[in-house]
C-alpha positions as a Markdown table, in Angstrom:
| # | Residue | x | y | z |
|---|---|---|---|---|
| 1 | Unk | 0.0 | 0.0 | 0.0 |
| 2 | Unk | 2.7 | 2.3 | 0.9 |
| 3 | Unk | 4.6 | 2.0 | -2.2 |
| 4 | Unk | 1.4 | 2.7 | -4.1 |
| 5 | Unk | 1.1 | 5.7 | -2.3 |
| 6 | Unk | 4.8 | 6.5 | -3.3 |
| 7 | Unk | 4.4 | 5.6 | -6.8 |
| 8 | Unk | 1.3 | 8.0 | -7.0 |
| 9 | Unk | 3.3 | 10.8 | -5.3 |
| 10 | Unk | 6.0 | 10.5 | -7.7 |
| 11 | Unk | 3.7 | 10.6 | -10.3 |
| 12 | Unk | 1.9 | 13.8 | -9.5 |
| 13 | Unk | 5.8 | 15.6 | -9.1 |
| 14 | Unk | 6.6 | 14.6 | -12.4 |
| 15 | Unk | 3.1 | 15.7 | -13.5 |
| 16 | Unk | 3.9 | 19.4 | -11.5 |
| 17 | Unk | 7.3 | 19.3 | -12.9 |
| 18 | Unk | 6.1 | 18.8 | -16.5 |
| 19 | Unk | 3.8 | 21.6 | -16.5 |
| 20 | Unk | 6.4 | 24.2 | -15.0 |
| 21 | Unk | 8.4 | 23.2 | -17.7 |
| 22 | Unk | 6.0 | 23.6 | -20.1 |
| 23 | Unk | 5.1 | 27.0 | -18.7 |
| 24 | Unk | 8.8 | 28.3 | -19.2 |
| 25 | Unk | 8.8 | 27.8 | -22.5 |
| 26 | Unk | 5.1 | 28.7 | -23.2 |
| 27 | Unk | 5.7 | 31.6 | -25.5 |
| 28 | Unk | 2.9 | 33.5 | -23.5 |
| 29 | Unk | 5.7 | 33.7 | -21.1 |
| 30 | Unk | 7.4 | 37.0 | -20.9 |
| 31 | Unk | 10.2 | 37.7 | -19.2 |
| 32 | Unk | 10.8 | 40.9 | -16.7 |
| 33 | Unk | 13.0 | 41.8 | -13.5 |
| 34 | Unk | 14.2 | 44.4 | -11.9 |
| 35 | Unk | 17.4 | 46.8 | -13.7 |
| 36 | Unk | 20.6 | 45.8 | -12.6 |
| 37 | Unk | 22.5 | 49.5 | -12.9 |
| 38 | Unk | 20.6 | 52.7 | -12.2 |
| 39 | Unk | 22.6 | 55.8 | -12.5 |
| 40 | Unk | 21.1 | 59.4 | -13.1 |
| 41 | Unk | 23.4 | 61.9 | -15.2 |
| 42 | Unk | 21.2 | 64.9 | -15.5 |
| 43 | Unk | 18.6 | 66.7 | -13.7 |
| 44 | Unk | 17.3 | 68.5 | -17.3 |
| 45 | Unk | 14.9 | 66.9 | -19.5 |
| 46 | Unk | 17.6 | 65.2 | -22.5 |
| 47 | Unk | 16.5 | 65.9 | -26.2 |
| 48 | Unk | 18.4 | 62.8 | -27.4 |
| 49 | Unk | 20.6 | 60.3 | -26.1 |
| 50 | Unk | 23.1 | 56.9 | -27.5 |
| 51 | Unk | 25.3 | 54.2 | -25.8 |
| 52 | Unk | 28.2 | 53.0 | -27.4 |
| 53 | Unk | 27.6 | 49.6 | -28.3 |
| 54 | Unk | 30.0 | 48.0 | -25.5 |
| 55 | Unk | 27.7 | 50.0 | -22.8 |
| 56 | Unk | 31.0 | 52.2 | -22.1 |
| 57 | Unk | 30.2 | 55.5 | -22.5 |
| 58 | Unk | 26.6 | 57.5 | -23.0 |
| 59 | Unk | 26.3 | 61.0 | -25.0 |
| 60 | Unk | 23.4 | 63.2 | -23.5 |
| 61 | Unk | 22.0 | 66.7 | -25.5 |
| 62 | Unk | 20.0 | 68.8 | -23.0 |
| 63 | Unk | 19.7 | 71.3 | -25.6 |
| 64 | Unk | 22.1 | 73.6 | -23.2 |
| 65 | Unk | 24.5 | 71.1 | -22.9 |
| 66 | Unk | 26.4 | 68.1 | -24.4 |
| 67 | Unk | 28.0 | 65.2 | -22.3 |
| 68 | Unk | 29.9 | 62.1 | -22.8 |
| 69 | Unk | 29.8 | 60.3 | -19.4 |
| 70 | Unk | 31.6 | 57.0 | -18.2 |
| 71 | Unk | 29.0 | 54.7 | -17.8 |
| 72 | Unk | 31.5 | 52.0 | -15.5 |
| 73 | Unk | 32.6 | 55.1 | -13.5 |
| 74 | Unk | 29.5 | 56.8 | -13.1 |
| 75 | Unk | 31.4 | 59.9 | -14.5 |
| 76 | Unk | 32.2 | 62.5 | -17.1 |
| 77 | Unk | 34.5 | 61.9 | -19.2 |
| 78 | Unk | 35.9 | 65.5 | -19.9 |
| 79 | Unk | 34.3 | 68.9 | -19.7 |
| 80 | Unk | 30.1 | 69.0 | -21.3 |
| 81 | Unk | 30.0 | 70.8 | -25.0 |
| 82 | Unk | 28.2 | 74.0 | -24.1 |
| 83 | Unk | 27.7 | 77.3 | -26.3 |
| 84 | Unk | 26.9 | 77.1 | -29.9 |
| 85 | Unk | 28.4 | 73.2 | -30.1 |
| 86 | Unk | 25.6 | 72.1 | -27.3 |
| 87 | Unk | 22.3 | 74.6 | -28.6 |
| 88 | Unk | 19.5 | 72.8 | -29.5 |
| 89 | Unk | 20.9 | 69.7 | -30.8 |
| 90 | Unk | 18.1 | 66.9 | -31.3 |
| 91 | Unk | 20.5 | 64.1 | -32.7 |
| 92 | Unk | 23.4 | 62.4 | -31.3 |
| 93 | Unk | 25.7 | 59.3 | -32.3 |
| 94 | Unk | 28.2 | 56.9 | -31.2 |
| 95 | Unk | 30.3 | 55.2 | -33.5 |
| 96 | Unk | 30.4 | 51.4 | -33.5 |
| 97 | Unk | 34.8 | 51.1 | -32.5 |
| 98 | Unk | 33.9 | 55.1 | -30.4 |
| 99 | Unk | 36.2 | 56.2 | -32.7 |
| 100 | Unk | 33.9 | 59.4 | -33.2 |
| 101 | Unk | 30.8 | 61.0 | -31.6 |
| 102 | Unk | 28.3 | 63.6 | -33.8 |
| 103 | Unk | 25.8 | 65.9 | -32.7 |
| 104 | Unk | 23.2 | 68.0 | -35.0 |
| 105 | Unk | 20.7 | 70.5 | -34.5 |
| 106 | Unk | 18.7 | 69.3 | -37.8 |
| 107 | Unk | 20.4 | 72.1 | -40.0 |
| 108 | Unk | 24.0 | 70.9 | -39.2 |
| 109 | Unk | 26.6 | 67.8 | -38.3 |
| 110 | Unk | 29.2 | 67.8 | -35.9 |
| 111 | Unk | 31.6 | 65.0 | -36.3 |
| 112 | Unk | 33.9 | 64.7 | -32.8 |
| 113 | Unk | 36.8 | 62.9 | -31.9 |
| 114 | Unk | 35.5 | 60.9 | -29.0 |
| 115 | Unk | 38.6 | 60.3 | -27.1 |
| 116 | Unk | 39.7 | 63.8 | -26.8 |
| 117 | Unk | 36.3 | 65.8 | -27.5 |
| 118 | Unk | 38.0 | 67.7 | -30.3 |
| 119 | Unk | 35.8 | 68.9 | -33.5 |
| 120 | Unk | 36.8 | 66.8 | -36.9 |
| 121 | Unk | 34.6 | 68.2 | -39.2 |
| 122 | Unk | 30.9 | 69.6 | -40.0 |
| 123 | Unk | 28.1 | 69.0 | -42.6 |
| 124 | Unk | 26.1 | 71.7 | -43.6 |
| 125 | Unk | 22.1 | 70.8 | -44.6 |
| 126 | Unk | 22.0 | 74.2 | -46.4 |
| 127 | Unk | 17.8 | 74.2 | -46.8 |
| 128 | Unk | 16.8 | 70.9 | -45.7 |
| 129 | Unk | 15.8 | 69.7 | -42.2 |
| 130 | Unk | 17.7 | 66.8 | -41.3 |
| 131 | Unk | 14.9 | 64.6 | -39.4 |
| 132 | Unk | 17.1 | 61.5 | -38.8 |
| 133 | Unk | 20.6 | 60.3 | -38.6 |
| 134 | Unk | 22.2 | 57.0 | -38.5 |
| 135 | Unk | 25.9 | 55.6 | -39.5 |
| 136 | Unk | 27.3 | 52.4 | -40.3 |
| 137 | Unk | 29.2 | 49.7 | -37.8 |
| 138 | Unk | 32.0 | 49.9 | -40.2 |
| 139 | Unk | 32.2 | 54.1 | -39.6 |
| 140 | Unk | 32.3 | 54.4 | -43.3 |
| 141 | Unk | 29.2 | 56.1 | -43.8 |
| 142 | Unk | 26.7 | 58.7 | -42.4 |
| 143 | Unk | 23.1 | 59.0 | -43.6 |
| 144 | Unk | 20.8 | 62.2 | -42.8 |
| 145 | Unk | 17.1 | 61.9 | -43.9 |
| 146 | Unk | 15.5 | 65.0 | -44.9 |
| 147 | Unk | 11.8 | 66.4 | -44.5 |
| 148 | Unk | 11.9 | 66.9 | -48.2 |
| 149 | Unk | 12.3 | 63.2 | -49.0 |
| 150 | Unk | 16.2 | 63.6 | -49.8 |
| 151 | Unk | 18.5 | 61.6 | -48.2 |
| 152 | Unk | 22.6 | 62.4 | -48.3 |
| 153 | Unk | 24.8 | 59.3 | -48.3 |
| 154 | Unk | 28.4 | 61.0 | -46.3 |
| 155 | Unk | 31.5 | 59.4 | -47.1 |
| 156 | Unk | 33.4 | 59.5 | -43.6 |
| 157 | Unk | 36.9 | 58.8 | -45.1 |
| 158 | Unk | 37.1 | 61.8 | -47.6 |
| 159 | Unk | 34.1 | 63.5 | -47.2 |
| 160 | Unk | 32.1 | 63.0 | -50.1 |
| 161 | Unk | 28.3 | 63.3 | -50.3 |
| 162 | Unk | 26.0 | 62.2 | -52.6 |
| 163 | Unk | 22.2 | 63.1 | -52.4 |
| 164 | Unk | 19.5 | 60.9 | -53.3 |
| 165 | Unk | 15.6 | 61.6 | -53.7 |
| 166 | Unk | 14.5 | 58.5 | -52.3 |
| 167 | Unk | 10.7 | 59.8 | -51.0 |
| 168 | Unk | 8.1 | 61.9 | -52.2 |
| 169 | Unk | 7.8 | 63.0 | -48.6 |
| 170 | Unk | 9.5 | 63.7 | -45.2 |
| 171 | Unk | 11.6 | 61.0 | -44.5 |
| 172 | Unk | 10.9 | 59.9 | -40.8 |
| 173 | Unk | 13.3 | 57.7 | -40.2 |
| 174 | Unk | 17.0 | 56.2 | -41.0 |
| 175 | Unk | 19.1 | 52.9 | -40.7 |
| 176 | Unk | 22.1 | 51.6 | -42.3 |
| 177 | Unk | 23.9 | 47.9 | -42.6 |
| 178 | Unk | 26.8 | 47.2 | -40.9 |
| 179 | Unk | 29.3 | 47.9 | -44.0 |
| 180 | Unk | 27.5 | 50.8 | -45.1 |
| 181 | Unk | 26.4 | 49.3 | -48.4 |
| 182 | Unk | 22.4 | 49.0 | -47.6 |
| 183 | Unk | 20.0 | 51.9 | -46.3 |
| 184 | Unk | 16.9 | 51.5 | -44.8 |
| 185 | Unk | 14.3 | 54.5 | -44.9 |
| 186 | Unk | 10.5 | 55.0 | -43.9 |
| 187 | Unk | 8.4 | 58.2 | -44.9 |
| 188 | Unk | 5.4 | 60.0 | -44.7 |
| 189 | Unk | 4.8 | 58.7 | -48.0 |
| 190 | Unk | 3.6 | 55.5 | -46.1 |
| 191 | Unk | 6.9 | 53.7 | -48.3 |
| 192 | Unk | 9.7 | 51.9 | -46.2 |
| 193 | Unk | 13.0 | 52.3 | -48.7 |
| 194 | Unk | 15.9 | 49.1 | -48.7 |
| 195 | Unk | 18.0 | 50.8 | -50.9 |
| 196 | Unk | 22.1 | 51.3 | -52.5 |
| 197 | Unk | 24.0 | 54.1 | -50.5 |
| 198 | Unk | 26.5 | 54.3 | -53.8 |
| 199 | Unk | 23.6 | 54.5 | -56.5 |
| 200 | Unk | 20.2 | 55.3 | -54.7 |
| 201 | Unk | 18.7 | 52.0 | -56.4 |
| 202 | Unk | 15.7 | 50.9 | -54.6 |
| 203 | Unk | 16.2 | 46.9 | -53.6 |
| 204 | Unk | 12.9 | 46.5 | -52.1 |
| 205 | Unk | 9.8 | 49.1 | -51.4 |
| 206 | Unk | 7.4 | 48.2 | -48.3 |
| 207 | Unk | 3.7 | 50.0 | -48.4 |
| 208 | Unk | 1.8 | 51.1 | -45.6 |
| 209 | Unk | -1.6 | 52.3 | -44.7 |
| 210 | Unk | 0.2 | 55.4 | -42.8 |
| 211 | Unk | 2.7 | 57.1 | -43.1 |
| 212 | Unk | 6.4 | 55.4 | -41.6 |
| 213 | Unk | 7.4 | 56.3 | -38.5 |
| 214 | Unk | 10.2 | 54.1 | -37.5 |
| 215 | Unk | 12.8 | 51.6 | -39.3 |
| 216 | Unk | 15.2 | 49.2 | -38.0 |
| 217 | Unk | 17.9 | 47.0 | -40.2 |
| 218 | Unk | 19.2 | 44.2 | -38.9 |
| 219 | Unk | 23.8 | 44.2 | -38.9 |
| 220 | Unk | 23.5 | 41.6 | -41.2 |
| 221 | Unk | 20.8 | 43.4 | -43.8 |
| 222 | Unk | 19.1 | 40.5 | -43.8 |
| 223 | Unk | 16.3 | 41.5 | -41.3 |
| 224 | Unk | 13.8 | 44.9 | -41.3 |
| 225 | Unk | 11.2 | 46.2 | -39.1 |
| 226 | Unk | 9.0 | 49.1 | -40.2 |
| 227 | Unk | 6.2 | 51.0 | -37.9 |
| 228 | Unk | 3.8 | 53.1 | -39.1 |
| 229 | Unk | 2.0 | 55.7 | -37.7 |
| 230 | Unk | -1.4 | 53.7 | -36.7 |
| 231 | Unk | -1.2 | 49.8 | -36.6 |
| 232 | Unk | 0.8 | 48.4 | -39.0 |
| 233 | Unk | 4.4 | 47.1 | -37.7 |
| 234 | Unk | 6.3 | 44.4 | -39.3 |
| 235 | Unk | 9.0 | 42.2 | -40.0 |
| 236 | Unk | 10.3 | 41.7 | -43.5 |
| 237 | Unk | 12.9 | 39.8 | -45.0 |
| 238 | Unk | 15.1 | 41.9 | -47.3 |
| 239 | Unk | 16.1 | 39.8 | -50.0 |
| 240 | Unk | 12.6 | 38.4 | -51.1 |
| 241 | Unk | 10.6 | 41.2 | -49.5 |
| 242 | Unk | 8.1 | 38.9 | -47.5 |
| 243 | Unk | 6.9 | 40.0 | -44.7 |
| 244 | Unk | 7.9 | 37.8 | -42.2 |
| 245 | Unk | 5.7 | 38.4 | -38.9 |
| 246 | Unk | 3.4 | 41.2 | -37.5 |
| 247 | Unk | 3.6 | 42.5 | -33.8 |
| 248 | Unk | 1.2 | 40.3 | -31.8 |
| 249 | Unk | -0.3 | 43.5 | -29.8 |
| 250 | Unk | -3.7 | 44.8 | -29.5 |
| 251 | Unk | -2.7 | 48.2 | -28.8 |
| 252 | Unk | -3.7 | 50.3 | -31.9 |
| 253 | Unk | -1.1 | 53.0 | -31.4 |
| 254 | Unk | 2.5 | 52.0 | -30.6 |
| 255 | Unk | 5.7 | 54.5 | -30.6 |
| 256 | Unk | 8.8 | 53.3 | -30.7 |
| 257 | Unk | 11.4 | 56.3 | -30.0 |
| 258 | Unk | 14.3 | 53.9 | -31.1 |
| 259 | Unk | 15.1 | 49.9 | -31.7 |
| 260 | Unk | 17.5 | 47.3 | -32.0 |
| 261 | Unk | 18.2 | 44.3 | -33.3 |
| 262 | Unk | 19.6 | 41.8 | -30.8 |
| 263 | Unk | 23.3 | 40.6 | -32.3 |
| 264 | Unk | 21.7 | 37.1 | -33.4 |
| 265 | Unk | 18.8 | 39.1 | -35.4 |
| 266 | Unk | 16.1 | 37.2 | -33.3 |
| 267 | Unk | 15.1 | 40.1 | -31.5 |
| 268 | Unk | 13.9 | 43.4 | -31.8 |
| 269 | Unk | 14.6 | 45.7 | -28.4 |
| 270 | Unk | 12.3 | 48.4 | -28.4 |
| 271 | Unk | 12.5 | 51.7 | -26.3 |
| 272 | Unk | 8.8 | 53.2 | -26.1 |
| 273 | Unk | 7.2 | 56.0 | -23.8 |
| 274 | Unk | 5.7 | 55.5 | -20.8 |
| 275 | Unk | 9.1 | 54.3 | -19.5 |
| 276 | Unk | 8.7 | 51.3 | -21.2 |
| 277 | Unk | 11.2 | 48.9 | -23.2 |
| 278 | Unk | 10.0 | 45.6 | -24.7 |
| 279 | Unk | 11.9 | 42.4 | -26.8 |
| 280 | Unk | 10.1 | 41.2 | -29.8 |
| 281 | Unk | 10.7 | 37.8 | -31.3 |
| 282 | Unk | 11.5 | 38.5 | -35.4 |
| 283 | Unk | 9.9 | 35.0 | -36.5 |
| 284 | Unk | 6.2 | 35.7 | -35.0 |
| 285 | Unk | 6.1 | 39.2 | -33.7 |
| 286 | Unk | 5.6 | 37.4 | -29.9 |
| 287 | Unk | 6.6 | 39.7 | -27.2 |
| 288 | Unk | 9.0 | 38.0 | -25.2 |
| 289 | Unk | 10.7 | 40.4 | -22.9 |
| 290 | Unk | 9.0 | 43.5 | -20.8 |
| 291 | Unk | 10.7 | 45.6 | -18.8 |
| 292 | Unk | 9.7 | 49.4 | -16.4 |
| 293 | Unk | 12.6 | 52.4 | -16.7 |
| 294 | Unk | 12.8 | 54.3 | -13.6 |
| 295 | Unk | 10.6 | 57.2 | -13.8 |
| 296 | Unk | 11.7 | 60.7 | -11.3 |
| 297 | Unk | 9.1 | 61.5 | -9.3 |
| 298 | Unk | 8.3 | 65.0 | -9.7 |
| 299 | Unk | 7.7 | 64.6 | -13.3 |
| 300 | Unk | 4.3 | 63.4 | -15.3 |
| 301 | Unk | 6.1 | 60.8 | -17.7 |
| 302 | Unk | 9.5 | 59.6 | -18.9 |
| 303 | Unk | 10.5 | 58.1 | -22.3 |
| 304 | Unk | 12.8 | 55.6 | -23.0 |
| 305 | Unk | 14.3 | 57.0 | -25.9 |
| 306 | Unk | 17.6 | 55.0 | -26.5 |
| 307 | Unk | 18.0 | 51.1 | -26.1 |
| 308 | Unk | 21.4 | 49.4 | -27.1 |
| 309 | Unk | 22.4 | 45.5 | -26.4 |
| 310 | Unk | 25.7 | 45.9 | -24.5 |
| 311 | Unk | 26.2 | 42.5 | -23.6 |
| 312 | Unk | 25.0 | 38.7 | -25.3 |
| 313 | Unk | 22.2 | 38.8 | -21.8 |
| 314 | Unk | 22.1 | 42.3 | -21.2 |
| 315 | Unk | 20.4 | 45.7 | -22.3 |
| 316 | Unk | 21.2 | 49.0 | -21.5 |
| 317 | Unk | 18.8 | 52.4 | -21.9 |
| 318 | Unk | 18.6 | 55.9 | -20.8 |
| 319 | Unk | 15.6 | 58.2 | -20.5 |
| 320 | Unk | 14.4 | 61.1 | -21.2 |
| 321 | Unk | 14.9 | 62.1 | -17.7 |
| 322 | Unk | 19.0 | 61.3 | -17.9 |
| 323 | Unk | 18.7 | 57.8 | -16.4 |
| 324 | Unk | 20.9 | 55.3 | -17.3 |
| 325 | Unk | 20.0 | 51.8 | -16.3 |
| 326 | Unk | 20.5 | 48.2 | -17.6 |
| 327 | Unk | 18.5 | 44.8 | -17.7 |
| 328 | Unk | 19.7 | 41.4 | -17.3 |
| 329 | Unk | 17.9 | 39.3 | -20.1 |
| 330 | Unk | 17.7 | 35.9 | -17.9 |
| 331 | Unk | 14.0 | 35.2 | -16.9 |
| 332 | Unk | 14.7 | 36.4 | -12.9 |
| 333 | Unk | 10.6 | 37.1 | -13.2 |
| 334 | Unk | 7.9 | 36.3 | -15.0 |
| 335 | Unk | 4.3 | 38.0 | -15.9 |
């Protein structure tokens, strides 16, 4: 009798067993926790932020000032841009090796030395309004998309530009492969762009209902996400042009103020407002990973507005109100 009752016991833990198992990997399962790092760099509201891509160092506009800080040291790393160099710049960049940093106030483009802080060169817009900025891994190249649906292709090494009409309207949004070869645009034209930085040949043209908000091109060029400005938000692949999967969300609005692809290209990290940052599976659109910035209390909201993958199990983002903080990707908790 007594080993019945044993055998049934053992049964009904490898039956509870089972089912946690299968919970873990249910993809309903999303995973969360609490941020490893919190550091806060400024007490002003930023305009635009970036991490270098090892998590290192973080560039902050405030519109007043500009600063590179030490993100292991908690620190500066030499004196803020201030004056004319810091005044209402909206974009900022860190190169892949942080080689160089760049700033712009939608007219112009700084290009810095990042080690010593010291001005390399600058890009005049003349009459268009740059509205986005991105530049390869390789450092090779600089894009600027323009509200009049131009985009100029820059030439880092000896400073040629070529200007392409890509859109019949503002272009939104920029993104570039990893050699500088492939750029990825979306427009108020409701088009998403995959197209040659050396000829301005469109490879591929996605359509929306809306017009394009945001873009995001996998290292590789082989992934691309596109969100428009009511509900459509996709995955394509590039060299066929299918579309691969569709967010699995029921909210009818989603911003994204900046994404990335994980270094494998099965994830898309998103940063979002509302202090939110989320990771998207590329195959089905499943959200897998959900996670809450720190918000300061005396303000209404905070925005996530850059994400970056700093480690293989680790994401790092800072908010609109100067936050800097990073996630551990491991399932510590789950909703």
């Amino acid at each position: 009798m007594q080993i019945k009752q044993l055998k049934m016991k053992a049964k009904t833990i490898i039956s509870i067993i089972s089912l946690l198992i299968l919970n873990a990997c249910s993809p309903n399962t999303v995973i969360s926790g609490d941020a490893v790092t919190t550091q806060h760099y400024s007490e002003i509201v930023l305009k635009a932020a970036d991490i270098s891509d090892d998590g290192i160092y973080s560039l902050l506009s405030n519109n007043k000032q500009v600063c590179l800080w030490d993100n292991l040291n908690n620190k500066k790393v030499y004196p803020c841009l201030a004056g004319l160099e810091a005044q209402l710049i909206e974009l900022v960049g860190i190169s892949s090796s942080k080689r160089y940093f760049y700033t712009s106030n939608r007219i112009n483009v700084h290009l810095y030395d990042l080690k010593t802080g010291r001005l390399i060169t600058v890009w005049t817009a003349g009459d268009n309004i740059i509205n986005d900025i991105a530049m390869s891994a390789d450092e090779s190249t600089l894009i600027f998309g323009f509200r009049s649906g131009q985009a100029s292709v820059v030439a880092v090494k000896n400073n040629k530009i070529t200007t392409f009409k890509v859109h019949r309207l503002d272009i939104n949004s920029v993104d570039l492969s990893a050699d500088g070869q492939i750029a990825f645009t979306g427009s108020s034209d409701k088009k998403a762009h995959i197209w040659q930085t050396s000829t301005g040949d469109i490879l591929q043209r996605f359509s929306h209902k809306s017009r394009v908000n945001h873009v995001s091109l996998s290292q590789n060029g082989k992934k691309a996400f596109t969100l428009d400005a009511i509900k459509d938000r996709y995955f394509w692949q590039v060299d066929s042009g299918e579309m691969l999967a569709e967010l699995q969300s029921n909210i009818r609005f989603i911003e994204f103020n900046d994404s990335v692809f994980s270094s494998d290209n099965t994830l898309l990290f998103s940063a979002s407002p509302k202090q939110k940052l989320q990771a998207w599976q590329a195959t089905d659109g499943a959200l897998v990973g959900q996670w809450q910035a720190f918000k300061t209390p005396q303000r209404d909201r905070s925005s996530v507005i850059n994400i970056t993958q700093i480690k293989t199990k680790e994401i790092a983002i800072i908010t609109s109100d100067g936050v800097y903080q990073t996630w551990s990707l491991s399932p510590s908790t789950s909703k």
